[in-house]
N, C-alpha and C positions, 0 to 999 in steps of 0.2 A: 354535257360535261359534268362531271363530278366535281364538288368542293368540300374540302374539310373546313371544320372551326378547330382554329387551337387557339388555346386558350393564351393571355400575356403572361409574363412571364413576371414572375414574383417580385416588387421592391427588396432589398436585402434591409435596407434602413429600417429601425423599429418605427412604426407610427402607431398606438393604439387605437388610434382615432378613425384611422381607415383601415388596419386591419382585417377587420368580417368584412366590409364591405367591396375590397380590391383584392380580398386574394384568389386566385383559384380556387384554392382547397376548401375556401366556405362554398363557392358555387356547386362545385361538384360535389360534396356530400350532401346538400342542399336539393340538388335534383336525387341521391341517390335514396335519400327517404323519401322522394315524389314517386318513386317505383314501387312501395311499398301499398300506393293506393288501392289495386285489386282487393287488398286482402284489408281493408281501412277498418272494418270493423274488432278483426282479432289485433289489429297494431295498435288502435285506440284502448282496447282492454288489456295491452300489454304495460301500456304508456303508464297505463290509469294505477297498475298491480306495480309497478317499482316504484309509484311516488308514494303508495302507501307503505309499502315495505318500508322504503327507506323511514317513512315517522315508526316505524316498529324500532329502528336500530336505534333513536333516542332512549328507547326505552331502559335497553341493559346501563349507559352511562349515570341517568336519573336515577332510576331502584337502586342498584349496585352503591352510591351516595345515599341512598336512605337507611340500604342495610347497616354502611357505616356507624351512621351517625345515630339508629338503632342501639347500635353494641357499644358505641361509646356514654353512648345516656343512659345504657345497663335494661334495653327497652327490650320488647317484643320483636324478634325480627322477621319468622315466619314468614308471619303475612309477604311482607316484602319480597323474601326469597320463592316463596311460591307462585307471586306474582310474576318475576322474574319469568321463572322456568314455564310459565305459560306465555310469556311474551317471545320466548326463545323458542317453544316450539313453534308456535304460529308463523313465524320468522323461518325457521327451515324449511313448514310444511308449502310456506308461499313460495321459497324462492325452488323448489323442487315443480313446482307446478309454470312458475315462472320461465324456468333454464330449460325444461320439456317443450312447452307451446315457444318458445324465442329460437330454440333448436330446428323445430319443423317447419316453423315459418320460411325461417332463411334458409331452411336446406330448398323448402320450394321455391320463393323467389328466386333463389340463384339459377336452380334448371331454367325458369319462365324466363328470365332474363337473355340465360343462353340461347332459348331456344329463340325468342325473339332478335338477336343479333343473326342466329345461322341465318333465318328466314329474311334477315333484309341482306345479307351480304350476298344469298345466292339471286338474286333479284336483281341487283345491283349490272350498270353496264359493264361490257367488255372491257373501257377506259380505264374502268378502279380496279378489276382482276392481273391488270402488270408486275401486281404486289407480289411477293413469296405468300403460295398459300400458309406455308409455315407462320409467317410472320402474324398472319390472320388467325391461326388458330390457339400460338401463344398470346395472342390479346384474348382471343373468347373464353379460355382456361384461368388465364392470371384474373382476368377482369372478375371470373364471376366467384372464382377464392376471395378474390377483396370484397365484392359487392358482400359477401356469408359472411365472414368476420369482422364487416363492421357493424351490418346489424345484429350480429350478434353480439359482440360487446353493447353498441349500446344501448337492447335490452336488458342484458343481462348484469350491466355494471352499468355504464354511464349514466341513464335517466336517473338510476339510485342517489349515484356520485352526485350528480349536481342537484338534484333534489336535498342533501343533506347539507350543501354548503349554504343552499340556500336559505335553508331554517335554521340551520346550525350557531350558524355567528350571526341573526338576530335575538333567538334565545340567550347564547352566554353573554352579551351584551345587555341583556335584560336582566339577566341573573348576578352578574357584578360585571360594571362596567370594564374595571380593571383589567379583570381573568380574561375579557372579552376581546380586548382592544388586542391584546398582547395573539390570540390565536389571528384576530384580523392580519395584524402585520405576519405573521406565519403563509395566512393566506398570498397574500399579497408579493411577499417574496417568492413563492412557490411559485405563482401561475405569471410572476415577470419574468421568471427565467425561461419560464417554458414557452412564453410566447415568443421568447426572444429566439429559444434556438430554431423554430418554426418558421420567423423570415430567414432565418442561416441556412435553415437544412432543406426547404421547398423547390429552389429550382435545382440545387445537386442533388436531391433524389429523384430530380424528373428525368433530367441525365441520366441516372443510372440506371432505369426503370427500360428510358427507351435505346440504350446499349445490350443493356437484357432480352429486349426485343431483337435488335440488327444481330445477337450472338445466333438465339433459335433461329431466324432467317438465313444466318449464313451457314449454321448446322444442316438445315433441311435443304439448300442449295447445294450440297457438297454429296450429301447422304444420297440426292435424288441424281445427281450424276458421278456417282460411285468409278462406274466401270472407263471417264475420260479422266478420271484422276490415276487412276493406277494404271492407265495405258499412257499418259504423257510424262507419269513417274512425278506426280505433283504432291505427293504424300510430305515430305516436309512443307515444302512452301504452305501448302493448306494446313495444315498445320500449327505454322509459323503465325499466318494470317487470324486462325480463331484463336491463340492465345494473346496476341495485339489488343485483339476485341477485349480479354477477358482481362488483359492491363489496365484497360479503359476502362473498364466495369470497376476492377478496384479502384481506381483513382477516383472516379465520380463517386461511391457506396465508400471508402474509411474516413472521408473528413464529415460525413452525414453522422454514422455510428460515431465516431470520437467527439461530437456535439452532444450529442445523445447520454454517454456514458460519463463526460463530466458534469452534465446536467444532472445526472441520478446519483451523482458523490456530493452536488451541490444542496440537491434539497434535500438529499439525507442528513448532511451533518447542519443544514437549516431548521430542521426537525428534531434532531438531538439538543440545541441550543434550545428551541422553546421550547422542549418537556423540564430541561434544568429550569430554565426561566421561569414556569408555571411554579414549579417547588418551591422554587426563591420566592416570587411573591407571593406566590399562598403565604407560606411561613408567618411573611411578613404581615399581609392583612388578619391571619389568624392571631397572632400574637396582641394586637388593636382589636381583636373581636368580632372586627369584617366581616369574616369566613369562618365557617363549622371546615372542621376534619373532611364531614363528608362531600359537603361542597366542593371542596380542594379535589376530593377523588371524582366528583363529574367533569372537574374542568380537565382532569389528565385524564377520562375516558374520551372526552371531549375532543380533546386534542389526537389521540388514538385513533379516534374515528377519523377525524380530522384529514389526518397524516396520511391516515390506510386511503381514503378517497380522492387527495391529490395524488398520491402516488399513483394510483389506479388512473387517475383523470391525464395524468403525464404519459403512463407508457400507453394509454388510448390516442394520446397524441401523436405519438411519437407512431404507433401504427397507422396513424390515419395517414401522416404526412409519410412513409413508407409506400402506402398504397395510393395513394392518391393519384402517381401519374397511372398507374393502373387502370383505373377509374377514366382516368383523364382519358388514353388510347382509345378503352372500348367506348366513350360517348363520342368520340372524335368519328369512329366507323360509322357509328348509331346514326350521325349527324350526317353525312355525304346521303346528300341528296342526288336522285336519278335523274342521268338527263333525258327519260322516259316517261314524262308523266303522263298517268291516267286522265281522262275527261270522267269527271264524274258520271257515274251512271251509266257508263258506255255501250252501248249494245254490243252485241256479240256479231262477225263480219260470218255475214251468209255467204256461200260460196257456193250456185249453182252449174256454172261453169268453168272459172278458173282463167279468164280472163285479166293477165295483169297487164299493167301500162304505167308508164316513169315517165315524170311531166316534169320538167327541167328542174332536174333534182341535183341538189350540190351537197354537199358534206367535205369539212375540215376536220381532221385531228387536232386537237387541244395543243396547241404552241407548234405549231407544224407545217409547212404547207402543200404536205400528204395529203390526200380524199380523193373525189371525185367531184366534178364541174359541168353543170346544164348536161345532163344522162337522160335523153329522152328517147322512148324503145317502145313497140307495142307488142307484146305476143297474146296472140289469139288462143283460145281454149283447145288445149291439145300439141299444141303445136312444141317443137323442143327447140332453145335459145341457148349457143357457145359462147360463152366468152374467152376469147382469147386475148392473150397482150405479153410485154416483157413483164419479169418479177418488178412490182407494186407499181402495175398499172392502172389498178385499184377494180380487178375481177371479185375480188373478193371482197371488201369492201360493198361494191353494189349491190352483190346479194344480201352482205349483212343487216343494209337498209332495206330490203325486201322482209327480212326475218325480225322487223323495227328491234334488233341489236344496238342500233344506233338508229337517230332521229335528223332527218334532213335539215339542213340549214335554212335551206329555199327548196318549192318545188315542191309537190306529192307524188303518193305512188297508190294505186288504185287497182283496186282487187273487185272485177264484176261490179264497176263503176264507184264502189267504195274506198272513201279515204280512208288506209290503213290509220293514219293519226285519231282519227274519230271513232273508231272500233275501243273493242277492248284486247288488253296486247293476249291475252290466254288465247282468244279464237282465233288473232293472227298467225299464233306458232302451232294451234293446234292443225291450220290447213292446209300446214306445209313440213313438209318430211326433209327428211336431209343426210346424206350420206358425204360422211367425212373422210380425209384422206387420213386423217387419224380417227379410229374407229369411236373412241371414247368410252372405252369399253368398263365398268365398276369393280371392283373385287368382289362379285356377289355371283350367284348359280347364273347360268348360261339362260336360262328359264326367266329370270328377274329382268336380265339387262336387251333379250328380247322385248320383252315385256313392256321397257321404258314407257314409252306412248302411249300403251294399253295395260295399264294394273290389271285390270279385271276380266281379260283375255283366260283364257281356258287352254290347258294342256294341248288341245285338239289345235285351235287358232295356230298356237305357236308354234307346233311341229309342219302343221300345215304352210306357215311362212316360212321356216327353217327349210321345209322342203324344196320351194321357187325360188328361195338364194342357193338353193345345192346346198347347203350344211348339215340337210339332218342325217348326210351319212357319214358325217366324220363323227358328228355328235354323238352318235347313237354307238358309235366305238367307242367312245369312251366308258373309264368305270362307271363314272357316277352318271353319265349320261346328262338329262338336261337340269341336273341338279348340282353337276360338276360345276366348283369357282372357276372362275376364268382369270387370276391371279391381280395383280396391282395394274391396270391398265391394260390389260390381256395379255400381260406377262406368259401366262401358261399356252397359248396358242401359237400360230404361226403367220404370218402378217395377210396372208389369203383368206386364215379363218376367222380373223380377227374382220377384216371386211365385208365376208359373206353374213356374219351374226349383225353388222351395219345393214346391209342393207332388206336380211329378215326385218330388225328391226323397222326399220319403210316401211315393208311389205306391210305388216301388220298394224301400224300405225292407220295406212291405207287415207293417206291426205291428198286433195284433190291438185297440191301445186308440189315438186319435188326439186330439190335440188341438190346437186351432183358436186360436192368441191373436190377436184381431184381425187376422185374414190378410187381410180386402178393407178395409181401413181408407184413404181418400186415393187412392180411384184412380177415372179417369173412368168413364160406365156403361160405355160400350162394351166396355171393359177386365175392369170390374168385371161384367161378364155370362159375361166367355168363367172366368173367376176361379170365378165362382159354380159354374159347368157342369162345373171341373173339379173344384172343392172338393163337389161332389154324388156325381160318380163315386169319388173316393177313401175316404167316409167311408158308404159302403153298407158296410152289413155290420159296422160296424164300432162299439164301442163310444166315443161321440164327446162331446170337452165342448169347448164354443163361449164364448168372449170377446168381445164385443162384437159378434157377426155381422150382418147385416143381418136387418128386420125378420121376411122371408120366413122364414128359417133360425131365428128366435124362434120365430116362431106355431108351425113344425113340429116344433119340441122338443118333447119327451116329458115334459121337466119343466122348469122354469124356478127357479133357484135368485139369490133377490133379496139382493144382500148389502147390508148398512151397517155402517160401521164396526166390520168384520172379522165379524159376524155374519150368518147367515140370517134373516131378517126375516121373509121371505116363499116360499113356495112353491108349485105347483102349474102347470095347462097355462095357454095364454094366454089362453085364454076364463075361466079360474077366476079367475086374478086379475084380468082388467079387471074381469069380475063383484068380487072381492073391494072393490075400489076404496080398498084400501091404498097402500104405497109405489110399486110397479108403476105402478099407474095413476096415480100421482102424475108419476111419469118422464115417460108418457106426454102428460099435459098439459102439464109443462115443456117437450114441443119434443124430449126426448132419442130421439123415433125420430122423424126426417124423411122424409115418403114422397119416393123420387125415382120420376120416368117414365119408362120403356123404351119408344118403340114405342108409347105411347097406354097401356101398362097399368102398373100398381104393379108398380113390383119392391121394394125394398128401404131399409132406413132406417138409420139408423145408431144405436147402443147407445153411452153415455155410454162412455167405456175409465177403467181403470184395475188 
């Protein structure tokens, strides 16, 4: 079973005292500089290059005060000025080398990041896949724009930012207490207001964040069943329905922004106050002698700096707590744990025969009391195994446990006397094949999605499997032939070719155990004969369990396993159980195998699915 972590959800009440420590938004950015460690050496030389820049930006406020007070004492200024313009270029020259290497970094973290979510969401069990894939892909896109623009801002501004507040107001403290105290209380008003819209604006930006999620979810919902909206005439209502959401989205996102925006009229005109304020007292201490002219002009460079770095440090905030539920989503998927864990170090499941056996194997679904209950069956190497039952009798289900999709509750299942749990799961799905009732077919050449199984299979392999499923004569009509897409799901085919390219893909795969989920299920005879003929050729030899198959492919089962509600019921060949005149035979009276006609003779009937 899968488990998410979310995070608690923000105090509104200002406390500064547990602010870093209780709020989300410290944890999470907190871990999102912990991702940065691949690359620890260029982040350390990044860290290292804005705290020295930032003492470069003292420079212009100090010179610029010497010049002054130079030209007022009728002196040399020069030097000073030249001084200057060497401390301003080195100042460019860093921060041009700085805004390059903080650029590249994050442009690569972001991909590594993505890539590491694709690679654990596709790994992930069946249980977590209920979700809108859509809804999974707007978190791995938003997530990893957040994850880039916040390290990049704080390379490229933040580490500076607070590197200057930090020397900043001990210096002019040092330099007259007065001029000093007065930029502190500037400080200080600045970053209360900002802390304070930060508990206002954190949990209604998380709101808005995961409304922006359920809109792309119910966008890609709508998009992906196009064709039952405009056949049930649901074009208003759906409609109706995603501008609801995008209500919602406003109401949670303008009382965030209206925080925001009188917080940036507040400490502007908190800023305007103390540049007047610095004149008025300078004036004042110059007049007593206190303060030089040029002094007066560091402490309003002082302040300039000052101003320019809160402000920057605000609307860094004000991005972070934007992005944060962002952050928050993609570590929340990052975090669901599999309920398929690895044994460390696992060997790989040798498969010399193909002997499987289910040893009172039970499985539940997560809040449900859906699965399958003490499943215990043996089929011998070679031999082919029906499952039949009503819809979620849990046929399917059992196999999934076969294909460790899911992990037994109680019970093992044993492959040539191996616990599948104690293997490793790659050699489990590689020794066994599987033909879907939905083909699952990629939007990629017909050559590729053959291929699935076997990447490194050769033109020759693949036509030569294409040929034992019978497709390589539709293929080979085609324009592009085995390089033709095969559209969004096999869009561009026909639901028989779509099946035949399933079970090449088997063929070529060529795994020692196969399994059959309703592979001819919906498809005309014609179709469903060449289907038969190739699903005969691939599962010789081969240790084989069947889902719903047609009649023919029952009676020649070796065993017929009857499920009900998640149990075996019944067992035995299909002469034993019509003879039993149990549940089986019960099926059979209801109608659930219908003989159809080929040709004047029985071929095939169909089996209830579930």
């Amino acid at each position: 079973m899968w488990q998410m972590r979310v995070s608690p959800p923000c105090a509104t009440a200002f406390d500064l005292s547990e602010f870093c420590l209780s709020m989300p938004l410290f944890a999470t950015y907190l871990r999102a500089i912990g991702l940065l460690k691949p690359k620890w050496r260029l982040t350390c030389l990044l860290v290292i290059s804005g705290i020295l820049l930032a003492f470069l930006q003292f420079a212009e406020p100090l010179l610029f005060g010497r010049v002054i007070d130079a030209l007022t004492r009728e002196q040399d200024a020069l030097p000073w000025v030249g001084l200057w313009a060497a401390f301003g270029f080195i100042s460019v020259a860093a921060n041009i080398v700085i805004a390059l290497q903080a650029d590249r970094l994050s442009h690569r973290r972001r991909l590594d990041v993505m890539a590491q979510f694709f690679d654990h969401v596709i790994a992930l069990p069946a249980e977590f896949h209920v979700r809108p894939a859509t809804g999974l892909i707007g978190i791995m896109l938003s997530g990893g724009d957040a994850f880039f623009q916040f390290w990049l801002g704080l390379f490229r501004e933040d580490i500076i930012a607070l590197t200057v507040l930090a020397v900043l107001l001990p210096t002019a403290l040092l330099l007259n207490w007065q001029m000093g105290l007065l930029l502190l209380v500037l400080m200080l008003v600045y970053l209360g207001l900002a802390l304070y819209v930060v508990t206002q604006t954190t949990v209604g930006q998380a709101r808005a964040s995961s409304l922006h999620t359920a809109l792309a979810a119910r966008a890609g919902d709508v998009f992906g069943n196009v064709g039952v909206v405009q056949s049930f005439n649901r074009l208003k209502e759906e409609g109706k329905a995603f501008g609801e959401i995008i209500d919602k989205v406003i109401a949670a996102q303008f009382p965030v922004l209206t925080w925001w925006s009188v917080t940036t009229v507040l400490t502007r005109g908190a800023a305007t106050v103390t540049m007047v304020s610095l004149f008025a007292l300078g004036s004042v201490l110059h007049a007593s002698g206190k303060i030089t002219v040029g002094e007066i002009v560091v402490y309003i460079g002082f302040s300039g700096l000052l101003i320019a770095r809160l402000d920057q440090l605000a609307q860094s905030m004000a991005r972070l707590v934007l992005s944060a539920a962002k952050l928050s989503q993609f570590f929340e998927v990052l975090d669901v744990q599999s309920a398929l864990p690895e044994v460390p170090d696992a060997p790989d499941l040798v498969v010399s025969r193909g002997e499987v056996s289910f040893e009172a194997v039970s499985y539940r679904y997560p809040g449900s009391k859906a699965g399958v209950s003490d499943i215990s069956f043996h089929a011998r190497p070679g031999q082919t195994i029906a499952l039949v039952g009503t819809t979620g009798s849990g046929k399917t289900t059992t196999l999934a446990l076969l294909q460790r999709a899911r992990a037994p509750s109680s019970g093992r299942i044993l492959i040539d006397g191996q616990d599948i749990a104690d293997v490793s799961l790659e050699s489990v799905r590689r020794a066994i094949g599987v033909v879907f009732q939905d083909a699952g077919l990629f939007n990629r050449p017909i050559r590729e999605n053959i291929a699935i199984g076997r990447p490194d299979a050769s033109l020759e392999a693949i036509r030569a499997a294409a040929a034992l499923a019978e497709a390589d004569a539709f293929i080979s009509e085609r324009v592009d032939g085995y390089d033709g897409l095969t559209g969004e799901r096999g869009g561009n085919l026909s639901g028989g070719e779509r099946q035949r390219l399933a079970i090449a893909r088997a063929i070529l795969k060529d795994a020692p155990i196969l399994i059959l989920d309703e592979a001819t299920s919906s498809l005309d005879t014609e179709t469903e004969a060449k289907v038969k003929r190739a699903l005969t050729h691939l599962s010789r030899g081969r240790t084989t369990f069947v889902i719903a198959h047609r009649l023919s492919t029952v009676t020649r089962a070796n065993q017929i396993l009857v499920l009900d509600h998640g149990q075996i019921v019944e067992r035995g060949t299909f002469d034993e159980l019509v003879a039993l005149q149990g549940r089986f035979a019960a099926l059979l009276a209801a109608g659930d195998f219908v003989a159809e006609e080929n040709g004047g003779a029985t071929e095939n009937s169909n089996i209830s699915s579930g």
